[in-house]
C-alpha positions in Angstrom: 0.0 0.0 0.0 1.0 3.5 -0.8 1.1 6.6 1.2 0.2 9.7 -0.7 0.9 13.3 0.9 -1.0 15.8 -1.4 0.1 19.2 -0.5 -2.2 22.4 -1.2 -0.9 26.1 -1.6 -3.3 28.0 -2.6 -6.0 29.5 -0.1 -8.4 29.6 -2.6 -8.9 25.9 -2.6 -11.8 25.0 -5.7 -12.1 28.1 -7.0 -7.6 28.0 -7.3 -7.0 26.6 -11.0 -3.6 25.0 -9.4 -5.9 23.2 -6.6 -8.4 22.4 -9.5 -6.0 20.5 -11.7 -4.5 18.6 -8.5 -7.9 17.4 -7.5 -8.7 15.9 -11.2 -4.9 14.0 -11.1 -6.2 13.2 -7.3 -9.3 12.0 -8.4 -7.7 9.6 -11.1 -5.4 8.6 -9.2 -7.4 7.0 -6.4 -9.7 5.4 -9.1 -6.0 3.4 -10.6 -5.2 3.1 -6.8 -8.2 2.0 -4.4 -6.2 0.4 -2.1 -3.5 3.6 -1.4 -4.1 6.3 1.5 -4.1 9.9 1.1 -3.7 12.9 3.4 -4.0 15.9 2.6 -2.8 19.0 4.0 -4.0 22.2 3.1 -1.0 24.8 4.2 -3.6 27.1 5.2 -5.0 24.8 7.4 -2.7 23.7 9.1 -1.7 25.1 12.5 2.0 25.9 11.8 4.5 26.7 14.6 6.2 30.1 13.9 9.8 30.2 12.7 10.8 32.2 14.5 14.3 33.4 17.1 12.7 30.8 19.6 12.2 28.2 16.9 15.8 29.4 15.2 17.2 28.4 19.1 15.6 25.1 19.6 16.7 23.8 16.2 20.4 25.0 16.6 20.1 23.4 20.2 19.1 19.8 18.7 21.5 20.4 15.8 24.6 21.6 18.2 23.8 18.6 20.5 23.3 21.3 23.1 21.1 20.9 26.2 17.3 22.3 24.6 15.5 23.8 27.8 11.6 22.5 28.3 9.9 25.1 26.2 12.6 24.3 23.2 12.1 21.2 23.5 8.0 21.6 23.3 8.6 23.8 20.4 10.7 21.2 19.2 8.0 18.7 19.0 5.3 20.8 17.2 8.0 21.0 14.4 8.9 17.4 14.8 5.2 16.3 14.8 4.6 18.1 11.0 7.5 16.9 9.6 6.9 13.4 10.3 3.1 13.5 8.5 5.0 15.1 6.1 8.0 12.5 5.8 5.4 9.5 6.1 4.5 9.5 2.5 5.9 7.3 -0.2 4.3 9.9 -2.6 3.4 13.6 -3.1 1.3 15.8 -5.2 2.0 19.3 -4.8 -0.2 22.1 -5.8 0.6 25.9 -6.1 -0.2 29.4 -7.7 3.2 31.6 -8.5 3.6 34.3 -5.9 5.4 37.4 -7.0 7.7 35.0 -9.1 7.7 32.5 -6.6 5.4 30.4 -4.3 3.3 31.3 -1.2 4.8 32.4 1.7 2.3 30.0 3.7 4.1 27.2 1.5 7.7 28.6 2.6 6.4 28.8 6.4 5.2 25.1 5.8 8.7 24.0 3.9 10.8 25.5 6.9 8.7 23.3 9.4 9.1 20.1 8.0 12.9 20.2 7.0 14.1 19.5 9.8 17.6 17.9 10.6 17.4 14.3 12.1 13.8 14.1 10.2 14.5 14.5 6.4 18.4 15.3 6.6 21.5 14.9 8.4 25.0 16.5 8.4 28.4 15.6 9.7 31.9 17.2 9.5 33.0 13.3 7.7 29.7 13.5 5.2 28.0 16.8 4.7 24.5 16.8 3.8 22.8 13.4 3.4 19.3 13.7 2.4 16.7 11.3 4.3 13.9 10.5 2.2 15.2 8.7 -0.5 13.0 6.5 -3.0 10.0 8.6 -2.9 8.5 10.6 -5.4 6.7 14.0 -6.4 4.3 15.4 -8.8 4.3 19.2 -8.5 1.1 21.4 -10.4 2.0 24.9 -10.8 -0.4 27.8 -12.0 1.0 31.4 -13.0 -1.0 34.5 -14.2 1.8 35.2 -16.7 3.3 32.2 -19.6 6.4 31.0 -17.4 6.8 27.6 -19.3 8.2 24.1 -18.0 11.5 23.2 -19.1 13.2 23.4 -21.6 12.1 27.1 -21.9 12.3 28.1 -18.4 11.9 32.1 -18.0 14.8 33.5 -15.9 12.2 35.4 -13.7 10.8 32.3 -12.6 11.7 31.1 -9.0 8.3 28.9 -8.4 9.6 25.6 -10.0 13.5 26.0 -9.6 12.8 26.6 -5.9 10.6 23.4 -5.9 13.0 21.5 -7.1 16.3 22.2 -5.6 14.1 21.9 -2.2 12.4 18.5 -3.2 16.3 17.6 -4.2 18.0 18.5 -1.0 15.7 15.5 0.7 16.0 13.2 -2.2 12.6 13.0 -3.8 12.5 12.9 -6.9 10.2 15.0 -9.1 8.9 12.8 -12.1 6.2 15.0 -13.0 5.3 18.5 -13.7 2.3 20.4 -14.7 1.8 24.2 -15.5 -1.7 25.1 -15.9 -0.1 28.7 -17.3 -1.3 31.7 -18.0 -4.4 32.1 -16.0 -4.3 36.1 -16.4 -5.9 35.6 -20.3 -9.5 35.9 -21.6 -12.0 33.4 -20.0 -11.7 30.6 -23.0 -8.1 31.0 -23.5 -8.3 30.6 -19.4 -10.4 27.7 -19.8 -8.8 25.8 -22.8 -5.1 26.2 -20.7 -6.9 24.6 -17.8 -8.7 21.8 -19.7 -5.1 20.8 -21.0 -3.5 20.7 -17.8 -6.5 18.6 -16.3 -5.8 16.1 -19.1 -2.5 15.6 -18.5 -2.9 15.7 -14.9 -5.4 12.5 -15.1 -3.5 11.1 -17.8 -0.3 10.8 -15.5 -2.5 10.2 -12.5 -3.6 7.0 -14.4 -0.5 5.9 -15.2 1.5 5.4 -12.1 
């Protein structure tokens, strides 16, 4: 049985052509696989710990191997206890709009929680980094009011996907599919044809796994 994590961004939920696309590849993809749990976690939902100088002190105290006092190591836990719903899954779907050329800040807030050292990663003077959650995967839906295409004609401006990626890659999971449901700031059929496609593809690679 596979875990699935699906991640939402937007706060706009159905009426979010990101979230809209996600939930027709969701939808597929629990009809090819019945038997497979799902959580999802809607970042503005979710009651998120602030990252903040206490949170900054507590994490330096676990990652220092210094004595964390009672209310770090409380603070600790909250962190500790979103990361590892987050970690659990063998599989994510991501969905989110573009922010001022990159994503949410809720989605940032949510990405600082979870990557936690001793959860997702590890470092060591004789190793470095060593990501923690190898052999899963990702499928990340992206929506953008202006045309910022996937790859290989990337716009410079872009920092939505890159970011994704390099995060997704500092823990080892490997993205195998993308979907840009992009532009969204065009009239309502060119709006509604770009979104059809995307929905397509989502269900189309939804079905396939």
């Amino acid at each position: 049985m596979t875990h699935l994590v699906y991640i939402e961004a937007s706060p706009m939920q159905a009426a979010s052509t990101s979230s809209s696309v996600a939930a027709a590849w969701l939808e597929a993809y629990r009809q090819a696989h019945p038997g497979d749990t799902v959580d999802v976690i809607n970042v503005w939902d979710i009651d998120l710990p602030p990252f903040d100088a206490d949170m900054i002190a507590a994490k330096f105290a676990v990652l220092r191997a210094q004595n964390a006092t009672a209310p770090q190591q409380a603070l600790w836990a909250r962190a500790v206890e979103v990361s590892q719903r987050f970690n659990a899954a063998d599989r994510y779907l991501f969905s989110l709009p573009m922010w001022n050329f990159g994503i949410p800040y809720r989605l940032k807030h949510f990405i600082d929680v979870v990557t936690l050292p001793g959860q997702n990663w590890s470092w060591s003077r004789q190793t470095g980094y060593q990501a923690l959650l190898s052999g899963k995967s990702a499928t990340l839906v992206y929506s953008s009011a202006g045309a910022y295409p996937l790859p290989p004609d990337e716009d410079a401006s872009d920092f939505q996907k890159p970011y994704m990626r390099r995060w997704l890659r500092f823990l080892d999971i490997e993205v195998t599919a993308e979907i840009s449901a992009a532009p969204t700031l065009v009239p309502p059929e060119e709006l509604a044809a770009n979104k059809a496609g995307a929905v397509e593809r989502a269900r189309a690679l939804a079905s396939a796994l």
